[in-house]
C-alpha positions in Angstrom: 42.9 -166.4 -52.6 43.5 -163.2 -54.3 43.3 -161.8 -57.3 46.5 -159.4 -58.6 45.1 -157.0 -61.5 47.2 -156.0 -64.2 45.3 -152.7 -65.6 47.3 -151.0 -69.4 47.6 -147.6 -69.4 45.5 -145.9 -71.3 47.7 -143.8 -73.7 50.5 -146.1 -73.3 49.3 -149.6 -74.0 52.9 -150.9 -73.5 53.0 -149.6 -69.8 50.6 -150.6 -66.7 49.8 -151.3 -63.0 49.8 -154.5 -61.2 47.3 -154.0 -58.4 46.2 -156.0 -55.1 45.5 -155.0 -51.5 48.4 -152.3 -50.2 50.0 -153.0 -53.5 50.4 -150.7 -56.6 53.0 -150.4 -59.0 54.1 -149.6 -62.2 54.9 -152.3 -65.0 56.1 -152.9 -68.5 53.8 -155.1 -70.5 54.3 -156.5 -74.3 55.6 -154.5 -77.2 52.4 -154.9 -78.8 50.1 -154.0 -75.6 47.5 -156.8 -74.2 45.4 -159.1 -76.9 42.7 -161.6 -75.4 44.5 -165.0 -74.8 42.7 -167.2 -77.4 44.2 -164.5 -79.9 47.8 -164.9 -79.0 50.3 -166.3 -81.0 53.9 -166.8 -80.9 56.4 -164.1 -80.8 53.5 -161.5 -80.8 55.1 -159.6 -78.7 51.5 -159.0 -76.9 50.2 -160.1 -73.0 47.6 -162.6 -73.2 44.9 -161.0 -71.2 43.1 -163.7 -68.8 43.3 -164.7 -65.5 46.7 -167.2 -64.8 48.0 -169.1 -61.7 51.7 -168.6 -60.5 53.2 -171.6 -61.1 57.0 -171.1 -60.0 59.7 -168.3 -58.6 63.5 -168.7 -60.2 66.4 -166.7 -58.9 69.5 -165.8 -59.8 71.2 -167.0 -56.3 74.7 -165.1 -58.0 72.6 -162.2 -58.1 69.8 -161.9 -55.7 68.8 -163.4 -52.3 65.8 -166.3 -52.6 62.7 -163.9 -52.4 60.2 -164.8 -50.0 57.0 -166.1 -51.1 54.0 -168.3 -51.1 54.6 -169.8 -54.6 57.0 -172.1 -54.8 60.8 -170.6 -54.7 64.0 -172.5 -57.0 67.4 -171.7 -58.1 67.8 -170.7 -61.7 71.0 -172.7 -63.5 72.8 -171.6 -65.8 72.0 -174.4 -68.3 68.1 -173.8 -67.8 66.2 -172.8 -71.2 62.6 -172.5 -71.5 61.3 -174.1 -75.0 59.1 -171.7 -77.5 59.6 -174.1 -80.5 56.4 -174.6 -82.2 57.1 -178.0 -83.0 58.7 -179.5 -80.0 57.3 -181.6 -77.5 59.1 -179.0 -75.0 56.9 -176.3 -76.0 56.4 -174.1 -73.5 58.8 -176.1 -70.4 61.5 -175.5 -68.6 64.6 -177.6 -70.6 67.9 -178.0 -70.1 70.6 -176.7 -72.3 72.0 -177.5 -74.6 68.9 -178.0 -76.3 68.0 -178.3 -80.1 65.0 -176.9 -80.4 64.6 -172.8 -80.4 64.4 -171.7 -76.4 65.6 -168.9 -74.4 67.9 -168.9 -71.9 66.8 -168.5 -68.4 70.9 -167.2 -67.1 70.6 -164.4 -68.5 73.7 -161.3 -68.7 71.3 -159.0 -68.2 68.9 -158.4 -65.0 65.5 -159.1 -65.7 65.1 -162.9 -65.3 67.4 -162.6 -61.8 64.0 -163.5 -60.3 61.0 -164.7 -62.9 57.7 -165.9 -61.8 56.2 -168.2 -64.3 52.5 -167.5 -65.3 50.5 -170.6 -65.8 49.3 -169.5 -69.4 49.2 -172.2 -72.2 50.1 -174.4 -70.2 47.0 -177.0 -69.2 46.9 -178.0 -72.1 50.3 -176.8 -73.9 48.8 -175.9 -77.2 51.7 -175.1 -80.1 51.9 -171.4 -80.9 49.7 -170.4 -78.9 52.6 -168.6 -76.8 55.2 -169.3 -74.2 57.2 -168.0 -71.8 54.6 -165.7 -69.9 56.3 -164.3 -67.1 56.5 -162.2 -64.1 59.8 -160.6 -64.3 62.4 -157.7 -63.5 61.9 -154.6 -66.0 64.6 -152.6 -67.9 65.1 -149.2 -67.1 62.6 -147.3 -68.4 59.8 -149.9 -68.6 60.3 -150.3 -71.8 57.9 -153.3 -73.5 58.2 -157.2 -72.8 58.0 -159.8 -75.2 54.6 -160.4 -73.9 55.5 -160.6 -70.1 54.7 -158.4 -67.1 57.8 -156.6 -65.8 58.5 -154.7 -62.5 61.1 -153.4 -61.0 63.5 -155.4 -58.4 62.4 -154.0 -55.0 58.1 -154.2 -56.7 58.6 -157.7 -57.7 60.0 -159.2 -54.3 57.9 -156.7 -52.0 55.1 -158.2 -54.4 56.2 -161.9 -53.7 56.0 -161.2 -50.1 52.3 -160.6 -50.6 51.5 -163.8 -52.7 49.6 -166.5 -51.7 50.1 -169.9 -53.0 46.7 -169.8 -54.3 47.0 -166.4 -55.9 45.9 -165.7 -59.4 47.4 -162.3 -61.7 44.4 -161.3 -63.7 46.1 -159.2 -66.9 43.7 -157.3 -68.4 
């Protein structure tokens, strides 16, 4: 098992490194920097330091080749969502659209879910509001902040999936 570290920059608390063995690269983190996990909250905009399991690789098969890896790899549809209502019982899940409930959509018309890793945080237990949709994901040009995620570029992210073990854990913060 290893560990992947995700260290903030110093003077820009928006912008970081994910690091492992033979692996170091730039990333975007949340628009309000990292914030321990038990402090995060729904739209935030921060990424919840702690130490997360991968728990799932989508793709955009339109888009990208399936990347290789040791977490488990799917197709993204273009009816998948991912639930950050509060008050559902979806909080925090994969859903299919349509869907009532406020969610994002995982087919996305620009490029940085065209391959997303999900990041087991809040998840065992879900607890409402305590934020969703962590995620591994393609960054915009620039690096400019995440919602709370961890962004690389394309060719990082899928040289970085390579590397990943099944029992891997990202460490962010």
């Amino acid at each position: 098992m290893t560990v992947w570290t995700v260290i903030q920059d110093a003077g820009e608390p928006q912008r970081g490194r994910l690091t492992g063995p033979m692996f170091d690269a730039p990333c975007a983190l949340g628009r309000s920097g990292m914030i321990p996990a038990d402090a995060k909250r729904e739209g935030d905009g921060a990424s919840p330091m702690g130490t997360y399991a991968f728990r799932q690789v989508y793709y955009r098969p339109d888009k990208v080749a399936a990347p290789m890896s040791g977490v488990p790899v799917a197709m993204l549809k273009p009816d998948y969502g991912w639930c950050d209502d509060a008050e559902s019982a979806h909080y925090n899940k994969l859903v299919r659209l349509p869907f009532g409930p406020s969610h994002e959509k995982m087919w996305r018309d620009d490029d940085v879910y065209d391959v997303v890793v999900v990041i087991g945080h809040n998840d065992t237990p879900v607890v409402p509001g305590l934020g969703s949709a962590i995620f591994l994901h393609v960054a915009r040009e620039g690096f400019t902040p995440t919602e709370g995620c961890v962004a690389l570029t394309l060719p990082d992210l899928t040289r970085f999936l390579r590397q990943v073990g099944p029992d891997d854990m990202i460490k962010i913060g």
